[in-house]
C-alpha positions in Angstrom: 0.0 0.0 0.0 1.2 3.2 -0.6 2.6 5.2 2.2 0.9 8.9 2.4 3.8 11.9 3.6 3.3 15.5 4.3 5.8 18.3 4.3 4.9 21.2 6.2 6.7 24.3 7.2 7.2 24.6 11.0 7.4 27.7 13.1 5.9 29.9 9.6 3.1 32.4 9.3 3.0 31.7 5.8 4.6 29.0 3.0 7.8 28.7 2.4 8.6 30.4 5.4 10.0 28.6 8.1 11.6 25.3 8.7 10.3 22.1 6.4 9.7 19.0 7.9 8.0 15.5 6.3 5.5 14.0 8.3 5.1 10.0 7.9 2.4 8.8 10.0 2.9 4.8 9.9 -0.3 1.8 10.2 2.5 0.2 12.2 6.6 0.2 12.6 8.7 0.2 10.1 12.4 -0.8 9.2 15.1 1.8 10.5 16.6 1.2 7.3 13.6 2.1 5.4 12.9 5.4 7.3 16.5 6.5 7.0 16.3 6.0 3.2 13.2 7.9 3.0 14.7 11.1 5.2 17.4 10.9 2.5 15.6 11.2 -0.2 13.1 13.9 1.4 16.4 15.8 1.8 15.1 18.1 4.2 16.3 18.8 7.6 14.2 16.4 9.3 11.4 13.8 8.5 9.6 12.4 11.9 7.7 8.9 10.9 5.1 7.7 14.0 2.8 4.9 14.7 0.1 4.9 17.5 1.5 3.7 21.1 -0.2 3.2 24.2 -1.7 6.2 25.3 0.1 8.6 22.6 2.0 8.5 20.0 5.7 7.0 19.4 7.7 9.6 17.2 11.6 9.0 15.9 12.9 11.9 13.7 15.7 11.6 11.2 17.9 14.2 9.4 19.6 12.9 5.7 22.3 11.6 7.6 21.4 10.6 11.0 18.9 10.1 13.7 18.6 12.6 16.1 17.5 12.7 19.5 15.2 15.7 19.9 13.6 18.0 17.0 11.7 20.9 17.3 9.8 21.9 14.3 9.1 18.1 13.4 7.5 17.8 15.8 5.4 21.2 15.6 4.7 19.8 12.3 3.7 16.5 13.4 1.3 17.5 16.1 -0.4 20.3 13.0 -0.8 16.9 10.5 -2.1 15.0 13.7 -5.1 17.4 14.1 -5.2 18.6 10.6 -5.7 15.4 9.0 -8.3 14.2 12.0 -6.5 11.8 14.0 -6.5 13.7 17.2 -9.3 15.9 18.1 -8.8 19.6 17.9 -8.9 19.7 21.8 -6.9 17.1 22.8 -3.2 17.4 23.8 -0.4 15.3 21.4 1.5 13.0 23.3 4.8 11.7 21.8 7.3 8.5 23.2 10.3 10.0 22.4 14.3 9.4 22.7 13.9 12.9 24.6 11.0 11.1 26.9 7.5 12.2 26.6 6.7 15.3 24.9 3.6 16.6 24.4 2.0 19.8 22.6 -1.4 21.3 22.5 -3.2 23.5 20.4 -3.7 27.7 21.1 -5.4 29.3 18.7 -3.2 29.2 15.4 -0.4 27.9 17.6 1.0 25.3 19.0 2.8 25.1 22.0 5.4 22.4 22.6 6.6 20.5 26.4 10.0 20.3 25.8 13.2 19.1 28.4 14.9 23.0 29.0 19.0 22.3 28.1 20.4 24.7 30.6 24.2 25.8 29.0 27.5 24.9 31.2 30.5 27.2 30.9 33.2 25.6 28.6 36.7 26.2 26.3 36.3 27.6 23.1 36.5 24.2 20.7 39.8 24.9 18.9 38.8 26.7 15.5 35.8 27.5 16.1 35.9 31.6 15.8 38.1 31.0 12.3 35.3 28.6 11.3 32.6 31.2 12.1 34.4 34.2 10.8 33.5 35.9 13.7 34.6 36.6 17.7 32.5 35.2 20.6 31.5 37.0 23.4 30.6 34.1 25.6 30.6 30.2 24.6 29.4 27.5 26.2 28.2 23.9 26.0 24.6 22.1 26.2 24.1 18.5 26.0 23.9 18.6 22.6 25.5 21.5 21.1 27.2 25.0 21.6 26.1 27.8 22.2 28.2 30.8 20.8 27.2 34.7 21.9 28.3 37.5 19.8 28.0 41.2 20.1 25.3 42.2 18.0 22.5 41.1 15.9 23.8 42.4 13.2 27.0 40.1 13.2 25.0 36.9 13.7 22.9 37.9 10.5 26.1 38.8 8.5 27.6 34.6 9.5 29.2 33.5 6.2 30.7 30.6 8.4 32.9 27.2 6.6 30.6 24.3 6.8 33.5 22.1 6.5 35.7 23.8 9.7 32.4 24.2 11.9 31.9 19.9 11.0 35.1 19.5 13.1 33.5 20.7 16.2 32.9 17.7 18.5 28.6 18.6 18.8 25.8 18.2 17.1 25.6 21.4 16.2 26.2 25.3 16.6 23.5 27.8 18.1 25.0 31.5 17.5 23.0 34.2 19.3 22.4 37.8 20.3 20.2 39.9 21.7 17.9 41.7 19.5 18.5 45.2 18.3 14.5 46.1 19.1 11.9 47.1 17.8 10.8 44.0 15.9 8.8 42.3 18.1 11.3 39.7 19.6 14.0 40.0 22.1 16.7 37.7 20.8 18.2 36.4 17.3 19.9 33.3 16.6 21.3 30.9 13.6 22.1 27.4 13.8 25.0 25.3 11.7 25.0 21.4 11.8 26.7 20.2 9.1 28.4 16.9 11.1 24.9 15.2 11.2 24.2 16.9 7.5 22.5 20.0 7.7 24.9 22.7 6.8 22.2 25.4 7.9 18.7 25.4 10.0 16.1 27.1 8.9 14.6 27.3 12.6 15.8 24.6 15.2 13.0 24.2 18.3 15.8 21.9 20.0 18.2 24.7 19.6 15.5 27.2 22.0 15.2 24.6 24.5 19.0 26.0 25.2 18.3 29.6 24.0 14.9 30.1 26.4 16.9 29.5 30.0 19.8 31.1 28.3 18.1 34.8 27.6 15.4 34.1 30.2 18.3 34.1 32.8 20.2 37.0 31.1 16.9 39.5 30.3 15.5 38.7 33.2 11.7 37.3 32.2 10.6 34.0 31.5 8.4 34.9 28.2 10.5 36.0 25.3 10.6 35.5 21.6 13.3 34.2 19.4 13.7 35.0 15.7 16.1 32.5 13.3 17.7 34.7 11.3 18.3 31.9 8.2 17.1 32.8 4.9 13.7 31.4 5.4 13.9 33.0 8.9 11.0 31.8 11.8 9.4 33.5 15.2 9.4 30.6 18.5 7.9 32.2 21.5 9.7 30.9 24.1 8.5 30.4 27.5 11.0 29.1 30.6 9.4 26.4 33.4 12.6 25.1 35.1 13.4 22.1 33.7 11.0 22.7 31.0 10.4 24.8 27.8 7.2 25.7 26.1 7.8 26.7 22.6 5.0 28.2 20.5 5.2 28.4 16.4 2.3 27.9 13.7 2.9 25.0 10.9 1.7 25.5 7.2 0.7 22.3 5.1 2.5 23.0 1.5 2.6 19.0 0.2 0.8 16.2 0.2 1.8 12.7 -1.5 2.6 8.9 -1.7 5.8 6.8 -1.2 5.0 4.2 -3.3 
């Protein structure tokens, strides 16, 4: 039978905005092999494949390369198909067995707001390289359980990042979250870009995983546990950001722009 997928654009007020993601919502599991094939050949950042579980929901995401452990807009875009394409009712909560743990998200209006593990950041060396691979000087770095966190001067520097994909794939992480605060006046309170080109995603378009380090980050440093984020990538997407201790709620809208059939 064939095997219905739908790409949608996460944390986007309108198409081909935001960050892409497949959606494969599975009778049953399937092959690892199988579902890494089809990430590669979607080609997009991530594509999250699920099949009903218990009381939820279990959900394994997957970039071209790798699996990962925790992904943002997938899963925004996941929970959208869920109650766009009726199998969840509008009112009910998404719950999703995860490699993070559970994970849930709920609908608010045009948003949805994501239950997310907060990565708080732990002071560290500068990984050798790393300013020559950004093209650019840090003001603070440090080190989550997945990535690093780099902090430079101005948002204006961190939209101006021409960094080497190839020198920034020698830095022992998943990836690289560069940040700053926001200039003002646009509505959010910090920027940020994210690199990953060592599990095969040269540039994010707008990484939820990465704000589940930037929300305690600029919660802590601004002072207020309510802020908003803007990923400055081409495509460029708003997460509000909200900061519950060892939890973050992160709030985007998803746009449905495909709908086909692996056959």
């Amino acid at each position: 039978m064939p095997q219905p997928i739908v790409q949608v654009d996460a944390f986007a007020d309108r198409a081909f905005t935001g960050n892409p993601a497949a959606v494969c919502i599975l009778p049953a599991p399937r092959d690892e092999g199988w579902m890494r094939e089809v990430a590669a050949e979607m080609n997009l950042s991530e594509t999250a494949f699920l099949h009903a579980e218990e009381d939820g929901w279990r959900l394994r995401w997957f970039t071209p390369e790798v699996e990962v452990e925790l992904c943002g807009h997938a899963t925004l875009a996941t929970a959208h198909v869920l109650w766009e394409d009726g199998h969840l009712p509008a009112g009910e909560a998404a719950r999703f067995h995860t490699r993070s743990g559970l994970l849930t998200a709920r609908r608010m209006g045009e948003w949805i707001e994501l239950d997310f593990p907060a990565k708080p950041i732990l002071d560290a060396p500068v990984p050798q390289g790393l300013a020559a691979a950004l093209g650019a000087e840090p003001v603070y770095v440090g080190r989550s359980h997945f990535d690093v966190l780099v902090e430079v001067a101005s948002e204006a520097e961190v939209r101006a990042l021409k960094p080497d994909p190839g020198r920034l794939a020698a830095v022992e992480a998943r990836g690289v979250i560069v940040t700053a605060r926001a200039d003002g006046g646009a509505g959010y309170d910090f920027v940020s870009r994210f690199f990953a080109p060592r599990v095969g995603v040269a540039e994010d378009p707008v990484t939820g995983s990465a704000h589940c380090v930037l929300a305690p980050y600029w919660a802590a440093k601004l002072g207020r546990d309510e802020l908003a984020g803007f990923q400055a990538s081409r495509r460029g997407g708003t997460v509000r950001v909200r900061a519950a201790g060892d939890r973050v709620h992160l709030g985007g809208r998803a746009i449905t722009v495909l709908r086909g059939e692996l056959v």
